[in-house]
Structures are given as structure tokens and as C-alpha cells.
C-alpha positions in Angstrom: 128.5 120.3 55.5 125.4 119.6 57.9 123.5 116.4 56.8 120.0 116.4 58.3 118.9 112.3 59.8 115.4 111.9 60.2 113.8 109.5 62.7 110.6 109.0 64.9 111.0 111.6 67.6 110.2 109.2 71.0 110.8 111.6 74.1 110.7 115.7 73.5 113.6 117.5 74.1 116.5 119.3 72.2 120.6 118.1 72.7 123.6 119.5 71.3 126.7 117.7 72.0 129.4 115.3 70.7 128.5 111.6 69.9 129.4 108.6 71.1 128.8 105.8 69.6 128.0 102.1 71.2 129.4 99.0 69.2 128.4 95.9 70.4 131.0 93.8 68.3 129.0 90.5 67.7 130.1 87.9 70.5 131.7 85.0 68.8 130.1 81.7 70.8 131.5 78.2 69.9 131.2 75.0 71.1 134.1 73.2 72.3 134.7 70.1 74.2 135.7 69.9 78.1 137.7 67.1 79.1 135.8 65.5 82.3 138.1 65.8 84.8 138.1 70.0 84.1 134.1 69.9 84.5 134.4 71.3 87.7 137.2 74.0 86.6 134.6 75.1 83.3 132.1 75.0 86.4 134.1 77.5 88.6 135.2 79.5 85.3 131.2 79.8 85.5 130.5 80.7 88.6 133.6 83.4 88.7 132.1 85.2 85.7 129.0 85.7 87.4 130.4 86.5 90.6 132.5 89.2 88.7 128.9 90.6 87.0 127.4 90.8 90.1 130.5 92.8 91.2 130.1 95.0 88.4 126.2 96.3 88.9 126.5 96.6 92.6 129.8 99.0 91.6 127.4 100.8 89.2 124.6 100.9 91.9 126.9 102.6 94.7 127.6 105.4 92.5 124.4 106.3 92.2 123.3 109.5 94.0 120.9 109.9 96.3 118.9 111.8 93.8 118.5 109.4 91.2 115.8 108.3 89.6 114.3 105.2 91.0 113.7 103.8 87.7 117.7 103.5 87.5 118.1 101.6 90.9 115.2 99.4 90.0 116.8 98.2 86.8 120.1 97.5 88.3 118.4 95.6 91.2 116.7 93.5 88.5 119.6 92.6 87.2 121.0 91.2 90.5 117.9 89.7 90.9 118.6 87.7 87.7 121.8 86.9 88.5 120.7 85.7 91.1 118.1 83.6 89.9 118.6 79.8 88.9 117.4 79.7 85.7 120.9 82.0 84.6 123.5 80.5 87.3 122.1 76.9 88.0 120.8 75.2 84.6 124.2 76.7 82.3 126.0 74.4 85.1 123.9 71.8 84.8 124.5 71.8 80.7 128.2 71.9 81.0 128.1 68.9 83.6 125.4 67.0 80.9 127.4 68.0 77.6 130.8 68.4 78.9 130.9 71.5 76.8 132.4 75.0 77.5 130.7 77.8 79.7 129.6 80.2 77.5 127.8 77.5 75.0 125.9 76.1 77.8 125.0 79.9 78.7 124.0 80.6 75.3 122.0 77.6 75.2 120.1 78.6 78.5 119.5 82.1 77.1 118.3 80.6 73.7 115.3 79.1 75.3 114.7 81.9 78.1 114.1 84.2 75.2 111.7 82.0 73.3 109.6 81.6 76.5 109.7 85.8 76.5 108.9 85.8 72.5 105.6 83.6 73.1 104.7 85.9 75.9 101.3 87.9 75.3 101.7 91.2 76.7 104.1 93.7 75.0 105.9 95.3 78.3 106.8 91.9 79.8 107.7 90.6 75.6 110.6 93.5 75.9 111.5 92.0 79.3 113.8 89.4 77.3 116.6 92.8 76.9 117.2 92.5 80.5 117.7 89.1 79.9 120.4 89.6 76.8 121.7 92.6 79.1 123.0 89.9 81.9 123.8 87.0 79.7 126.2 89.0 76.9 127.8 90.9 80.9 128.3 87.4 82.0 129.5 86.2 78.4 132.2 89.3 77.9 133.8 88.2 81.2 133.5 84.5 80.1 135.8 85.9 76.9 137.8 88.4 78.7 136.2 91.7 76.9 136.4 94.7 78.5 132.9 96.4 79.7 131.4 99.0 77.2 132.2 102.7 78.3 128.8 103.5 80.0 129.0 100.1 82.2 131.9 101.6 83.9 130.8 102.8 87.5 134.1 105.8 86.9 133.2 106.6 83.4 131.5 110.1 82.6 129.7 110.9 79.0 127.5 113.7 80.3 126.6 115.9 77.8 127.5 113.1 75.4 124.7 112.2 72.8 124.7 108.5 72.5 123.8 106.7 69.1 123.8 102.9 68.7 121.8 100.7 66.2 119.9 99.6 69.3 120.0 100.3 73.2 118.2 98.1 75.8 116.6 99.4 78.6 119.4 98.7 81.0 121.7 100.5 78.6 119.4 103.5 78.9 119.1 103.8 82.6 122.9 103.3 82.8 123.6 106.6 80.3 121.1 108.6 82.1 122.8 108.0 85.3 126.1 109.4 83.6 124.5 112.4 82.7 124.3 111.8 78.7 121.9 114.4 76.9 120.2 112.4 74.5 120.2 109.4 72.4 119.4 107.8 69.3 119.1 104.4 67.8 119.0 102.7 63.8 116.1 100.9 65.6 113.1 100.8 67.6 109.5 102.0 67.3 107.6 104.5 69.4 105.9 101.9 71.8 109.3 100.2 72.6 110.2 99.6 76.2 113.4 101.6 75.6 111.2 104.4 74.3 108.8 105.0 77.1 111.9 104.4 79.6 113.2 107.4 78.0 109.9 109.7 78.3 109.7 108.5 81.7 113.7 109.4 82.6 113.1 112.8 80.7 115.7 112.0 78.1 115.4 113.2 74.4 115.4 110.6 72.1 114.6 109.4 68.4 114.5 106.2 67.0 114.0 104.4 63.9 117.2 106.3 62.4 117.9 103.9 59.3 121.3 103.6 58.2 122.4 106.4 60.5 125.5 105.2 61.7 127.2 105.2 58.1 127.0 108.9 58.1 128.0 109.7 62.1 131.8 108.7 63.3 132.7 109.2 67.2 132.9 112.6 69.0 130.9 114.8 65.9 128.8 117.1 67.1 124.9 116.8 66.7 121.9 118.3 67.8 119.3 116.2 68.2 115.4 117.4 68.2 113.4 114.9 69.8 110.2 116.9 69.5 110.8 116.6 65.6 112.8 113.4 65.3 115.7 115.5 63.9 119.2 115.2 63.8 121.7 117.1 62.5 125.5 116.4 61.7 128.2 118.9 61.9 125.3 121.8 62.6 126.9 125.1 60.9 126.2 128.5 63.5 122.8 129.5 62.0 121.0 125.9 63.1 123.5 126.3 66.8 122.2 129.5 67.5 118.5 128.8 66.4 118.6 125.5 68.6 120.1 127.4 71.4 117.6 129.9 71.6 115.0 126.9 71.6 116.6 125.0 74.4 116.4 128.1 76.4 112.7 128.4 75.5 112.3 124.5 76.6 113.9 124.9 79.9 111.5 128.3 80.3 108.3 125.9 79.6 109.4 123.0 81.8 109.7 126.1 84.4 106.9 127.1 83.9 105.0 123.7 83.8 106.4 122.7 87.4 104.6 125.6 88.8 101.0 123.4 87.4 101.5 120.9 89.9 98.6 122.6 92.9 96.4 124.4 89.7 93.5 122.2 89.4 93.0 121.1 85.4 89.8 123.2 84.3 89.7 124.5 80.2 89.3 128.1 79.7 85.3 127.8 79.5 85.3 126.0 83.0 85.5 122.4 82.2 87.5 120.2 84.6 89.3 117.2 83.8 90.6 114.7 86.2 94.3 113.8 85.5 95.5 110.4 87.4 98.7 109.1 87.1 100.1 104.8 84.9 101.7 103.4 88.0 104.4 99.7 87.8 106.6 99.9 91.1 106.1 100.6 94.4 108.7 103.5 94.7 106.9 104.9 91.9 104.1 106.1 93.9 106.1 109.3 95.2 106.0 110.9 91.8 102.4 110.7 92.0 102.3 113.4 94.3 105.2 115.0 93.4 103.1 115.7 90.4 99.7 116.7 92.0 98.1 113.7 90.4 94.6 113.2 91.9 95.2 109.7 91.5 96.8 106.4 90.3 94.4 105.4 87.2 96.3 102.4 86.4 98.5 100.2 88.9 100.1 97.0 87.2 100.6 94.4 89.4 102.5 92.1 87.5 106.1 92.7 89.0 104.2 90.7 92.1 104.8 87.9 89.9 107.9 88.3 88.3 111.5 86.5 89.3 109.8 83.7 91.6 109.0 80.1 91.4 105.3 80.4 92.5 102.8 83.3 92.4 102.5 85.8 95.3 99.7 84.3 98.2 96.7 86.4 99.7 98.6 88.5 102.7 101.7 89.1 100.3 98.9 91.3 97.9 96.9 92.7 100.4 100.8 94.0 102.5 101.5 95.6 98.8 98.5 97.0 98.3 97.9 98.7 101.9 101.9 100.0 101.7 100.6 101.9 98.2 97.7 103.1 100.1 99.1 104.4 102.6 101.8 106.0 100.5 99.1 107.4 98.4 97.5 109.5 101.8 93.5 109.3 100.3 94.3 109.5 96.6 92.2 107.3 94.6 93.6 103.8 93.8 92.8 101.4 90.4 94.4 98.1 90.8 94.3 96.3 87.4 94.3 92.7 87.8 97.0 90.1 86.7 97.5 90.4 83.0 99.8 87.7 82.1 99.6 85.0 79.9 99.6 81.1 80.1 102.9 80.8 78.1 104.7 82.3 80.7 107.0 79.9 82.4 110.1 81.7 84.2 108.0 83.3 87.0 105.3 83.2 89.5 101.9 82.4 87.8 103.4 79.9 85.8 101.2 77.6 83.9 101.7 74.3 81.7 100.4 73.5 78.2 100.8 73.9 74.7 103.3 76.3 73.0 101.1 79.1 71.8 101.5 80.6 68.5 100.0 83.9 68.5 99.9 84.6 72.1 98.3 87.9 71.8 95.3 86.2 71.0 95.3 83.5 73.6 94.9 82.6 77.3 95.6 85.5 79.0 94.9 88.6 81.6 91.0 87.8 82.7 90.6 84.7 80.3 93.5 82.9 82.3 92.3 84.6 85.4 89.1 82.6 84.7 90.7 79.7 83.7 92.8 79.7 87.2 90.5 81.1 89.7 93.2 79.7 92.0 95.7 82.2 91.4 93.1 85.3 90.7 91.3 84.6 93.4 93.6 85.3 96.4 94.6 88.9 94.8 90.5 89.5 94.1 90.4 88.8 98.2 93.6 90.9 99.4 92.2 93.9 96.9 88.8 94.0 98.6 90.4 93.6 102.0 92.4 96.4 101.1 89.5 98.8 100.2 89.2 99.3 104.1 92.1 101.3 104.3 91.5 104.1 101.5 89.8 104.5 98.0 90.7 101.2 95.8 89.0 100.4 93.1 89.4 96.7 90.7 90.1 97.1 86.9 89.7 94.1 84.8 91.7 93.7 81.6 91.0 92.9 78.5 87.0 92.0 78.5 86.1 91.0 75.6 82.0 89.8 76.5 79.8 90.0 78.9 80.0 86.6 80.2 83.6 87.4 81.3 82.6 90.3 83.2 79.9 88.4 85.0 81.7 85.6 86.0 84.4 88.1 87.5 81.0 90.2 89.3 80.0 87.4 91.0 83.3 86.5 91.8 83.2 89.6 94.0 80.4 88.8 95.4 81.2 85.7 96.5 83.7 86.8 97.7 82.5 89.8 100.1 79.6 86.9 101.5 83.0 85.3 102.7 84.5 88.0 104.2 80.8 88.9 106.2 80.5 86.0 107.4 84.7 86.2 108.9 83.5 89.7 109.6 86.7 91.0 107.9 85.8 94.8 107.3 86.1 96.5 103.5 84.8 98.6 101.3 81.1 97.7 100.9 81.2 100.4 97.8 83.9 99.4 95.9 84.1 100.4 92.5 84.4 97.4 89.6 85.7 99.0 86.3 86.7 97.6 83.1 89.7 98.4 80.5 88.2 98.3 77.0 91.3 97.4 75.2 89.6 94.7 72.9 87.3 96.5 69.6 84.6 94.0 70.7 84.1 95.8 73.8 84.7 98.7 72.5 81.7 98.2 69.9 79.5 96.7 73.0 81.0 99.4 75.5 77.1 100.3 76.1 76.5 96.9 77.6 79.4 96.5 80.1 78.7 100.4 81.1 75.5 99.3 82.3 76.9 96.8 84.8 80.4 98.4 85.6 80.8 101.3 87.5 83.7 102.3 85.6 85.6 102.1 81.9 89.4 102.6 81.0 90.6 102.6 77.8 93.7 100.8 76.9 94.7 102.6 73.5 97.9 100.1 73.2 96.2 97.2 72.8 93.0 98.4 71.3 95.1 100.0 68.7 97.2 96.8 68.1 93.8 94.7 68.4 92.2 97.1 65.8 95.1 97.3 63.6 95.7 93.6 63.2 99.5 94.5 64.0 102.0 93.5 66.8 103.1 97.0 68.2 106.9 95.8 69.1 107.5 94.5 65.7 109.6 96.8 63.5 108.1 96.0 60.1 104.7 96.3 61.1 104.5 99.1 64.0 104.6 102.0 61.1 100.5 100.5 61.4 100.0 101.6 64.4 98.7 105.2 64.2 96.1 106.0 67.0 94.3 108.3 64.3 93.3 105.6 62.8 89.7 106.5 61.9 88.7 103.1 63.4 90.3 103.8 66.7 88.7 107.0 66.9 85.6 105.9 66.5 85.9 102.8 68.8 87.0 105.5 71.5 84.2 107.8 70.6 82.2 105.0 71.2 83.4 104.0 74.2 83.2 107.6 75.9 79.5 108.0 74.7 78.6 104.6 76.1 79.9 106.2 79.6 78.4 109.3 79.3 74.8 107.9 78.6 75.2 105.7 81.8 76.6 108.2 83.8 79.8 106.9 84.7 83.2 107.9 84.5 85.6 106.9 81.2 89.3 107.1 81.8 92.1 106.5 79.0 95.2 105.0 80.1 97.0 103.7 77.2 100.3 105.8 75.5 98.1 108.0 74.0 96.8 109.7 77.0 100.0 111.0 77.9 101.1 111.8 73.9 100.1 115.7 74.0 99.9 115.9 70.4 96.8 114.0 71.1 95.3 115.5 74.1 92.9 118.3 72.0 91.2 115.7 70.1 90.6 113.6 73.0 89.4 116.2 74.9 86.9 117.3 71.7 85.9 113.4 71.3 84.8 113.7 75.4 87.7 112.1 77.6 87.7 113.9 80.9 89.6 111.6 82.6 93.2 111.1 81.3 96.0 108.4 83.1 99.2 109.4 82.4 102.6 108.3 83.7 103.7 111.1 85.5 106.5 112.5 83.8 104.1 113.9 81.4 101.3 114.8 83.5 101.8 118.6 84.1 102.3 118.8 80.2 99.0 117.6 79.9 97.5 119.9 82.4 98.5 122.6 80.6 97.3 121.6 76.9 93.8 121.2 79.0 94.1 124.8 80.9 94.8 126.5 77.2 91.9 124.8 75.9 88.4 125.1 75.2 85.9 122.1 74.9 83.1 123.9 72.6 86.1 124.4 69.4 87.4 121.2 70.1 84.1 119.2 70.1 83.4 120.8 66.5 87.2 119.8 65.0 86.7 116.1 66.9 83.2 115.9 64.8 85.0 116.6 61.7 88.1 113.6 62.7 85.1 111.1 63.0 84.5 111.5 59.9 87.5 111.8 58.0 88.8 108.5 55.8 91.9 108.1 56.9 95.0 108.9 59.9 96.4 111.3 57.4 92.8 113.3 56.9 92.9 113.6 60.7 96.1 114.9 61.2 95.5 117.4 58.8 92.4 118.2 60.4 94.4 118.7 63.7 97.3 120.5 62.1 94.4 123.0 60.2 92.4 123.5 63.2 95.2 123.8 65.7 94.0 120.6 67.7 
């Protein structure tokens, strides 16, 4: 008998296949005493595990093809970075030496207090960072207790076509299954904003989470199909829903055709409207998808991976040789560097900072306010950004503005900055564009007064929604909150997009919801012509905007605005075919 599951649909796409099913059986981690003259033989038990890890990835990362996606070999390489890195190999030694006690308590102890650093940390991506760190501790920890590796950590072992289901998969897990070809997968777990969940948008691999209780109804190798588009899956599928979700997969691979042949059609509406369609950038080797895409531009670079997995932060000539590289890669394309957007709790990397542990980190010292705070360490990337601008079109974003003293400060800042550089006579951009991200509802609300000073605006809908919302987006009993149809998100947007418009300048979204094309109508009604996406769903975008026309969608976006509730607008959308 089929038995529908129903989840929150995270990356489109349909898979029909056989499961498999990941157990993580729960590691078993005592303390035990070690005698003092076999410290040094707990110490090489150490050391041998994590030479035998390290082993392991760099066996995974040879079989990778050629082809691969670089979001794959940049995972892996993390995790050798990690391994790598003292606060994993050094400071477990260190405990076993100071408590005489067994390897894998002084590891758990060490990876105990790494993750509450992550925890405390304010922004969400680098919050989901601590995965990587439970990936490499519970590798090192299953050699520590002799376990074998889990079937897709095998370099040999093949599950394509496999649909994999766990109560929860970190992102190392995820990269790991694409690179064995599996067609889908799906987790107990997880919201829509999870780090695994955008990894699997970007890889192009369906998935749906938030599948409670799943696993007491799926055993290994029954056959599902999985609807990602609908968060759907179905057990033991009977011929009727097989050949129905056949004939759609052949549709799908028809549209994807079709969409590839986008990527040189420029993004006008059907009543001649054009919309500029940039691209969410994080690594450098990202930057080739940018064209591969026929993005006219990167509308969001992160720069916090400068700063990650190093003792102190990044200097002056180490930005600006990052920054020029991208540039270069880019070939003219426009460039928008957001600052540093970390947080003062953040104590394992580069830009580390000392004080108090913070509660609600969200709320506290971070991105410009700790930018501010330091001007030592914001300064030298403010300097190699500007030096930059010589090169090709660079513009500065600042994050998370929340009055207009901020944005002053960081103005003159600039300024200051450019007198210096005159007076060296060290060339750059004398018209470089200064934006801001309104990602905070109290710029959203004053979005009129930080138009008339910036020359730009982005809108980052993750935070603004979790801002608005009062919620913490990665937090599974809360996120069902987080609904960018909020009628007070909309309205903060709308807001922001008029404030623009009135002062002429150019309003960009790059949060999640740019790039979620159940949302790109409405936008487009409520004004946003510039929309930063990540580019795996760019040309999907594009084509939402080429089938569309501004003059209906500007009437159903006046009726959203004033509907009561996220419910009111979806029906809206769903009735007038937003």
C-alpha cells in the first residue's frame, strides 16, 4: 500500500529510486583513566586516528572527477583544513597529558566547547559551521573506537540513483552523496534556511525536510519517489503515481533544457521592463558560475571565509590580492563586496575578539557595529576594497545598518581614507559606489534617510525576516515563524524599494527570497528590479521575469500589502497566479 510523507520541499526536483537509510548509532564516549607511563601511547593512539581521517578525505577527494562541483572539493578541503588545525589535534593532546584520561574524552571535551563558541555565534551561516566541526570529530572518534565509515564516506562506494533519508544530514554528508551520484534526499529534520538546505539548491539535488517521524514508516532499499517541488514522498508508489511522476521528470528535464538556453537572453517582462539579475557569491572558485550563468553581476560577495581557520585576521595586501583575483575573474562584471559580518563572540578564527559571553548574539556586537568598535581590523579591508576599485567596477556594501550615525561614521571612514591614498597617490575608483543592506526593520522603516546618502540599498530578507519575526531562523521550534509573506515583511520591503525609487537609486534583494521563484511575481509587483541570486537558480528566475508582466503584478502586489496575514497573501498569489 503507498503511504504519502509530507515535509517542507527545500530544493525542486522529482526522484524515484530505492532508499537508503543513514544511522548514525549514538557514539558511546566514557571517561577512563590512563596510567602515566601510557600518556604518550593514548597520545600516539591520538595522533594515528587523525592521521587515518586525514587519510580517508584525501581518498574521498582523489575520486573526485574533474567535473565536480567545486562546492564538493571545497568542503572536503575544509575538513583537512580542520584537521589540520590545532584547536582539533593540539589541545585533545594537551587534555589527555593534563587529565591523564583516554583519547576520545579529551576529544569530546575539546569539541564540547568548540561548539558553544559556534552556538554564541551571531550570524546564521557561520552558526551551521559547528556540522563541519561534529563531521571531523565523530570521523576522528569512530577510528578512535574502531567503527567502520558510514557507506557514503567510502571513496569505492556507489549509491547513485539511491534516495538517501536520515533523521538529519550535515553538509559534509551532503556534498559526499552528491558526489556518488545519489538522486535525492530527505531528513526527520531541518528547516528551509538550513545550511544543508541551501547546499542542496545550490548542488541541484532534490530534497525535503522536516519529515517527522518518517523513518518509522521507510525500511532500507523501498522504493520512493520523492517531490521536492511539493515536499512529497511516497512509499511503495503503485504504477498510476510511477507513470504520472515519470512523465513529470521528463517534463523537468525539458524545462531545465529549456532554461539553459536563457543564459545570453537579456531579462525584460513581456511589456518591456528589464530587470538586472546579479548573482550571492562565498568562494573564490564560485565566481565561474557567475558567468556560466550570464549573471550581469555579483550582487553579494561574503568575505568572511578571509577570516575563517586562522589565528589572526587577514592584513591589507592579503584583501586587496583576493579581491583583484575576483576581478579579474569576473572580466568587467559589476562587483559588491559586503563587509566583514562577524561577531565579537567568535573566538576560533581570524577577527577574534575578547569579552563577555553573549547571550543573544543576534542582537549584539557584530557585522558594522563591531566593525566600528575595531576600526583596526575594518579598516585595512575598507583600504584594499578601494584600492581594488582601480582594476574594474567594485562597489562597498555595509551590513546590517541600523541608524544613520553608523552609516556616517563608515562615510567618512571612506573618505578618510581616499585623502590617504591622494596624498600616496595610490590610483582608485574616485566614483565608487557605497551601498547599504537593509536587513534590520529599523532601516527598513528609515530606508528614506539612508537612500539619501547611499548610492545604493540591498535587502537582506534573512535577517530582516528573522529581525521582523522575533525568531531565530535555524531553530527548529521556531523557524515554522518565518514566512517571508509576512504582511510586515512585505511592507518593510515595499518600503524599502519606494525609498529607492524616490531617490533614484537602485534597490537590490539578496536574501533567500530573491532566488525562491514562488516569490519572484510579487516581488516584481512590489518594484524589485534588481534580484541577487545564487546562481543555481538564476536562469529560473529569468524566466518567471520574461513570462511576466509588471502592470498585472503591480495590481495583485497592492492587494498583498493589504492583506492581514501570510495565509491572505498566499491566497492572493495562488488566486491571481502571482
Amino acid at each position: 500500500m503507498t503511504i504519502a510523507l509530507h515535509g517542507m520541499g527545500v530544493s525542486r526536483g522529482i526522484a524515484i529510486g530505492k532508499v537508503h537509510i543513514v544511522k548514525r548509532d549514538q557514539l558511546d564516549i566514557r571517561k577512563y583513566s590512563i596510567k602515566q607511563h601510557l600518556i604518550d601511547d593514548e597520545i600516539k593512539r591520538f595522533e594515528n586516528a587523525v592521521t587515518n581521517a586525514q587519510q580517508q578525505l584525501r581518498a574521498i577527494r582523489e575520486h573526485i572527477p574533474e567535473s565536480t562541483s567545486a562546492d564538493i572539493e571545497g568542503f572536503i578541503d575544509t575538513h583537512l583544513l580542520m584537521l589540520g588545525d590545532v584547536a582539533l589535534t593540539e589541545e585533545p593532546m594537551r587534555l589527555i597529558k593534563e587529565l591523564a584520561c583516554n583519547a576520545e574524552w579529551a576529544l569530546k571535551l575539546q569539541r564540547d566547547a568548540l561548539v558553544v563558541v559556534f552556538d554564541e555565534m551571531d550570524d546564521a551561516y557561520l552558526r551551521t559551521r559547528k556540522d563541519d566541526v561534529d563531521y571531523v570529530v565523530n570521523h576522528i572518534q569512530r577510528l578512535l573506537l574502531n567503527q567502520t565509515p558510514l557507506q557514503h564516506e567510502k571513496p569505492d562506494q556507489k549509491l547513485s540513483g539511491y534516495i538517501v533519508m536520515a533523521n538529519d544530514l550535515t553538509p559534509a554528508d551532503t556534498v559526499l552523496m552528491q558526489h556518488h551520484g545519489i538522486a535525492a534526499f530527505a531528513t526527520e529534520s531541518g528547516g528551509p534556511t538550513s545550511h544543508t538546505a541551501i547546499l542542496a539548491r545550490s548542488l541541484g539535488i532534490p530534497a525535503i525536510v522536516g519529515l517527522q517521524n518518517a523513518l518509522r514508516y521507510i525500511k532500507e532499499d523501498d522504493e520512493l519517489i520523492l517531490d521536492g517541488v511539493r515536499g512529497i514522498i511516497l512509499v511503495d508508489p503503485d504504477r498510476h503515481a510511477l507513470s504520472d511522476y515519470h512523465r513529470l521528470q521528463k517534463e523537468e528535464r525539458r524545462y531545465y533544457t529549456k532554461l539553459g538556453k536563457l543564459k545570453n537572453k537579456p531579462a525584460v517582462t513581456i511589456d518591456g521592463v528589464l530587470v538586472d539579475l546579479q548573482a550571492n557569491i562565498e568562494l573564490p572558485k564560485d565566481f565561474e558560475t557567475v558567468v556560466e550563468v550570464g549573471a550581469q553581476g555579483v550582487g553579494l560577495y561574503r568575505t568572511e571565509f578571509l577570516y575563517m581557520n586562522r589565528e589572526s585576521p587577514p592584513d591589507e595586501e592579503e584583501h586587496y590580492v583576493a579581491y583583484t583575483k575576483v576581478i579579474e575573474v569576473l572580466n568587467g562584471l559589476p562587483l559588491t563586496i559586503r563587509t566583514l559580518d562577524l561577531g565579537a563572540d567568535k573566538q576560533v578564527d581570524g577577527g577574534r575578539q575578547s569579552g563577555p559571553v553573549i547571550n543573544n548574539p543576534a542582537l549584539g556586537l557584530r557585522a558594522i557595529r563591531l566593525c566600528l568598535k575595531e576600526p583596526a581590523l575594518f579598516r585595512p579591508q575598507l583600504r584594499a576594497i578601494i584600492r581594488a576599485s582601480v582594476h574594474g567596477p567594485v562597489r562597498i556594501m555595509i551590513p546590517m545598518l541600523s541608524n544613520i550615525h553608523e552609516m556616517q561614521q563608515v562615510l567618512q571612514m571612506i573618505e578618510d581614507i581616499k585623502k590617504e591614498l591622494d596624498v600616496l597617490a595610490i590610483p582608485y575608483d574616485h566614483e565608487l559606489q557605497i551601498g547599504g543592506m537593509i536587513e534590520v526593520p529599523a532601516a527598513a522603516v528609515c530606508a528614506d534617510i539612508f537612500a539619501q546618502q547611499l548610492d545604493f540599498l540591498s535587502i537582506g530578507t534573512n535577517d530582516l525576516i528573522q529581525y521582523t519575526m522575533a525568531i531565530d531562523r535555524v531553530n527548529d521550534e521556531v523557524n515554522y515563524l518565518y514566512d517571508p509573506l509576512n504582511p510586515a515583511v512585505l511592507r518593510l520591503i515595499h518600503t524599502t524599494i519606494k525609498a529607492g525609487e524616490k531617490e533614484t537609486i537602485p534597490v537590490a534583494m539578496c536574501g533567500e527570497m530573491a532566488g525562491e521563484t514562488k516569490y519572484t511575481r510579487l516581488l516584481l509587483g512590489l518594484g524589485l528590479r534588481v534580484f541577487s541570486v545564487h546562481p543555481a537558480t538564476l536562469l529560473e528566475v529569468k524566466q518567471i521575469v520574461i513570462d511576466s508582466n509588471i502592470g498585472d503584478l503591480e495590481a495583485l502586489a497592492k492587494k498583498a500589502l493589504k492583506a492581514k496575514s501570510g495565509i491572505e497573501v498566499a491566497n492572493i498569489m495562488r488566486k491571481g497566479e502571482v
